[in-house]
C-alpha positions as CSV (number, residue, x, y, z in Angstrom):
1,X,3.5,-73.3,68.6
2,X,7.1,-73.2,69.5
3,X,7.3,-69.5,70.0
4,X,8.1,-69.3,73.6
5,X,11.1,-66.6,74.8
6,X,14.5,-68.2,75.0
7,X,16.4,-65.3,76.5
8,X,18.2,-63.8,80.1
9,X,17.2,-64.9,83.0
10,X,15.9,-61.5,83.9
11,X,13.5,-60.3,81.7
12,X,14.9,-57.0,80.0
13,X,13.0,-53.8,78.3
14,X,12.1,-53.1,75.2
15,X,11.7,-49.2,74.3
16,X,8.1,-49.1,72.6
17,X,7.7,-45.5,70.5
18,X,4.8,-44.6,67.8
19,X,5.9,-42.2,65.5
20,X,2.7,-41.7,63.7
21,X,2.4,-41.2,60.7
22,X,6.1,-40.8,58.9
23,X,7.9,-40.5,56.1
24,X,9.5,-44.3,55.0
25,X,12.5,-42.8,54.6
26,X,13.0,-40.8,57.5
27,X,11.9,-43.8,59.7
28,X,14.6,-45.8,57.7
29,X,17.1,-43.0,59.0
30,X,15.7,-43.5,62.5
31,X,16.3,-47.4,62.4
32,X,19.8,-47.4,61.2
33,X,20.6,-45.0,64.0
34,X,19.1,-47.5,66.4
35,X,20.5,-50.4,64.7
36,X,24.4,-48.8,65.1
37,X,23.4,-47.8,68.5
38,X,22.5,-51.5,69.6
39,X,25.3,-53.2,68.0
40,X,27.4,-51.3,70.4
41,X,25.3,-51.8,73.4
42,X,24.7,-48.0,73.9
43,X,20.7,-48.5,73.9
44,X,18.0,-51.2,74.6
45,X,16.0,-53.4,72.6
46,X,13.2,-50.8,70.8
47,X,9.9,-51.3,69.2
48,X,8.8,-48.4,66.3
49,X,5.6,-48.4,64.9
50,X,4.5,-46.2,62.0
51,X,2.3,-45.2,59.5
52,X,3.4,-44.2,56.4
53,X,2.7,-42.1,53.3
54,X,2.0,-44.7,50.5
55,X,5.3,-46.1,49.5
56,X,6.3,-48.6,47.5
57,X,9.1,-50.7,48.7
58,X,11.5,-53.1,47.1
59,X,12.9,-55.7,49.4
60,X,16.5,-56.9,48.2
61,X,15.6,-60.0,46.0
62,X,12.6,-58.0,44.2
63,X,11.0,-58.5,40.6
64,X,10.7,-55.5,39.1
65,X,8.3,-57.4,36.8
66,X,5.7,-57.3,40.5
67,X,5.5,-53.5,40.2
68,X,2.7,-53.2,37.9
69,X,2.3,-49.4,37.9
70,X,5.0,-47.0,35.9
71,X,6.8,-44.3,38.0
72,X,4.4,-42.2,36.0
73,X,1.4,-43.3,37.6
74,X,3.0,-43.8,40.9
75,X,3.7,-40.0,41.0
76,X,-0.1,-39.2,40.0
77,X,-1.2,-41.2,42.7
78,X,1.6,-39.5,45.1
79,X,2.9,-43.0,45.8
80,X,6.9,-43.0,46.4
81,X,8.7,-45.9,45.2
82,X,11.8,-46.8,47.8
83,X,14.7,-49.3,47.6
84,X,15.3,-51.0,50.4
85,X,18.1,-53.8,52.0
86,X,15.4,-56.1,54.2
87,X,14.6,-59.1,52.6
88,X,11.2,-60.1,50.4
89,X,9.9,-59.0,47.5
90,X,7.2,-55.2,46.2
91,X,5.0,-54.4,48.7
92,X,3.0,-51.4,49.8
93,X,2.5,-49.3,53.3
94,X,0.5,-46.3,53.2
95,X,-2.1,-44.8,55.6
96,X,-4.1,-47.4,58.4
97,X,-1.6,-50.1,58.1
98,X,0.8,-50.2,61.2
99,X,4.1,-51.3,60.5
100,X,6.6,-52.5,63.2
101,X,10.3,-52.2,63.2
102,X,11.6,-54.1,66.5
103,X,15.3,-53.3,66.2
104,X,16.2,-56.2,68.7
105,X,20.0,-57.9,69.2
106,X,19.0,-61.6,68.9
107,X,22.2,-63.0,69.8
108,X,20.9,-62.2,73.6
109,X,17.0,-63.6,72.8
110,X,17.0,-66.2,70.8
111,X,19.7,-66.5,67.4
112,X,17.2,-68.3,65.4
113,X,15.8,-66.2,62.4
114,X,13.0,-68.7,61.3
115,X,12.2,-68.2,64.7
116,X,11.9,-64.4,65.0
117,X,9.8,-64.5,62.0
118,X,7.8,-66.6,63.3
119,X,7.1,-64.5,66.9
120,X,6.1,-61.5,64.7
121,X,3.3,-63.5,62.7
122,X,2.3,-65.0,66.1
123,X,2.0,-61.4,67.8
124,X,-0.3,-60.5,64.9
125,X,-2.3,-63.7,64.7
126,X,-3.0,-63.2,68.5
127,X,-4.2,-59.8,67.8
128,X,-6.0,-61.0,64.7
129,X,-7.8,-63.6,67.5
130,X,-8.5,-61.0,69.8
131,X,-10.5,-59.2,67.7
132,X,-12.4,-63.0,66.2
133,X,-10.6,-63.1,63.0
134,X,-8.8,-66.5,62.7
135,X,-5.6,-65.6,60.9
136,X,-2.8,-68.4,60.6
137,X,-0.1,-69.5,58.6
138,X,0.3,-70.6,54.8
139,X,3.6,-73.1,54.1
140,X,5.9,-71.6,52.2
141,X,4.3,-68.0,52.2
142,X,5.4,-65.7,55.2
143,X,3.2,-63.3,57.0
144,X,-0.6,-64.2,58.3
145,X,-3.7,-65.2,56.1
146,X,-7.7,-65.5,56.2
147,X,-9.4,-67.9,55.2
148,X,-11.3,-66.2,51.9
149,X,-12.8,-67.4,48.1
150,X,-11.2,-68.5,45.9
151,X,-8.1,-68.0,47.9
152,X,-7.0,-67.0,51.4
153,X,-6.2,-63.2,51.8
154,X,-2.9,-61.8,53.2
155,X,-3.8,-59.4,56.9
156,X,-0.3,-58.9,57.6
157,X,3.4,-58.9,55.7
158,X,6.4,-59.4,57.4
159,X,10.2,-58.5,55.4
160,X,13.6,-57.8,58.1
161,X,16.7,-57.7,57.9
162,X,19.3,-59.1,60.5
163,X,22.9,-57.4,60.8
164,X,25.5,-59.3,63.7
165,X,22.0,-60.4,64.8
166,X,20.7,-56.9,65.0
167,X,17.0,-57.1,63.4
168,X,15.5,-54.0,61.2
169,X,12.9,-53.5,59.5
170,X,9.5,-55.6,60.8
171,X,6.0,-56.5,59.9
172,X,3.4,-54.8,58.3
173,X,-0.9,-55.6,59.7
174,X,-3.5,-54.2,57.4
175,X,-6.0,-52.4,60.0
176,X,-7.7,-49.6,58.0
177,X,-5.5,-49.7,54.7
178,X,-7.0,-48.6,51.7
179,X,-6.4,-51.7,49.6
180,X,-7.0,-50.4,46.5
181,X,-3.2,-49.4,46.3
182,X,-2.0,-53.3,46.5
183,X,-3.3,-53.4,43.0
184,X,-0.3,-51.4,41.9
185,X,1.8,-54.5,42.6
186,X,2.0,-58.4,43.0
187,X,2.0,-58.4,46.9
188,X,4.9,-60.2,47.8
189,X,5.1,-62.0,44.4
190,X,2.3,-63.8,44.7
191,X,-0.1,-63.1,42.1
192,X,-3.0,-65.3,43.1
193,X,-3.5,-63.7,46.5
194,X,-4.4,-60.4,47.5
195,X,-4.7,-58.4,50.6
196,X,-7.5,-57.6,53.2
197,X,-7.7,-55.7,56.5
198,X,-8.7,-55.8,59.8
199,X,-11.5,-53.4,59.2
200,X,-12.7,-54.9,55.8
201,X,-13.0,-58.2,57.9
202,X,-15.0,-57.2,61.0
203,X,-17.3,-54.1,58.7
204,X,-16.4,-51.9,61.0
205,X,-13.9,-49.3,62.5
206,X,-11.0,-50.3,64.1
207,X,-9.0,-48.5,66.9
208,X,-5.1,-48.8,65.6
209,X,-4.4,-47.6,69.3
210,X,-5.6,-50.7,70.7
211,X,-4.0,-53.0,68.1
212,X,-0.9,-51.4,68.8
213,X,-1.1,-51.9,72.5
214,X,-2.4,-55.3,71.6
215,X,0.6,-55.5,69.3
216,X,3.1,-54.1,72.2
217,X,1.9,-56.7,74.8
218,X,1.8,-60.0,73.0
219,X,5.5,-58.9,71.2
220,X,6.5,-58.3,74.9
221,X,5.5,-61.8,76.0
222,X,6.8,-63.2,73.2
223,X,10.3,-61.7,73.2
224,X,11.0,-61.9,76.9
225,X,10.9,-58.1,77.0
226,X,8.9,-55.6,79.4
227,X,7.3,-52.9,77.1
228,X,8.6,-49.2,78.1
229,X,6.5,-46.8,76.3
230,X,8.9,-43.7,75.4
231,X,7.7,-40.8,73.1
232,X,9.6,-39.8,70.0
233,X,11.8,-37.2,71.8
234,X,12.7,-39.5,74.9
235,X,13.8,-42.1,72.4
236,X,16.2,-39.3,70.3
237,X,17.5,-38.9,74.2
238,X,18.4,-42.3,74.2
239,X,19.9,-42.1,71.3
240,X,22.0,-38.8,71.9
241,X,23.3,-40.3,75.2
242,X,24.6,-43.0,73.3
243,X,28.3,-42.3,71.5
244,X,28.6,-39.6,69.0
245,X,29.8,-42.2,66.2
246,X,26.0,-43.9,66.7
247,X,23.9,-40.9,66.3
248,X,25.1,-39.7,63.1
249,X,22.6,-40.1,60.6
């Protein structure tokens, strides 16, 4: 499937850190920190997961006209509505959906960003497989579908952002999401296709530990990286040992 690691000879670690469940923008905070602190080669590849509050987010080529809810009713339903500088269109994290941000240096992997994209939708469809849901690709539309009537169903979005090769921002797999929010926008910009979950899928509860370790290894293969699993505090160590001028934030 032409996703196989083209990186050093010696395989190199990737920091792997769940911050639970987080504000959007404080974890955007937390990846521009990392992404200052990689472009100067002060700390190693890293892999955040997080739940978030609902949010809203607008990638940088967004149609207002996809955000079918006014700010008033976003503020009843206690759903924040954020700006943001990866690319795609509206789309919607809240509660039960892990969302990924590798912050990775491709230039020392693989500088290919069709490529990268397509290693995050493969880590998810192998997860997707081992739990017996065939996800797979749909020309033209990232992320990972399900076959579904009268149209396949979106499990997993994917919108980054690449800076001197430095990725942010990640993918976004629908385990336990209540997706009753999605109809508060046009997913993506599609309008004919909505979203589904892992747990709507199989009818039945889904451990997001498991996906995330499920997540962790195949991204690991995939990569060319050896997952180091480093709590929230260990990776703000990192971070502090790296120069002064990369920690500000």
């Amino acid at each position: 499937m032409g996703c196989r690691p083209v990186n050093d000879p010696a395989m190199s670690n990737i920091l792997v850190t769940d911050g639970g469940l987080t504000s959007y923008s404080d974890a955007y905070a937390l990846q521009q920190r990392l992404v200052a602190a990689r472009k100067a080669g002060a700390i190693e590849d890293v892999l955040l997961f997080f739940e978030h509050p609902h949010v809203i987010t607008l990638g940088r080529n967004a149609n207002r006209a996809n955000l079918l809810a006014s700010e008033h009713v976003l503020r009843q339903k206690n759903v924040e509505l954020q700006a943001t500088n990866r690319g795609g269109d509206v789309t919607y994290h809240g509660p039960g959906q892990i969302v990924g941000y590798p912050i990775l240096n491709l230039d020392r992997i693989k500088r290919d960003v069709g490529w990268y994209v397509r290693t995050l939708e493969e880590a998810m469809i192998r997860v997707s497989a081992d739990f017996g849901v065939a996800a797979y690709r749909v020309t033209g539309k990232t992320g990972i579908w399900v076959e579904a009537q009268p149209q396949e169903e979106k499990l997993g979005a994917i919108g980054v952002h690449i800076s001197r090769w430095v990725t942010s921002h990640g993918f976004a797999y629908n385990v336990a999401t209540d997706l009753r929010y999605f109809d508060l926008i046009v997913p993506c910009g599609i309008a004919d296709r909505k979203a589904t979950s892992l747990e709507k899928l199989l009818q039945r509860a889904v451990s997001s530990v498991e996906v995330k370790a499920r997540l962790t290894k195949y991204l690991g293969e995939l990569l060319g990286r050896v997952p180091q699993i480093t709590t929230r505090e260990e990776l703000e160590a990192h971070l502090a040992a790296a120069s002064p001028s990369t920690t500000v934030g």
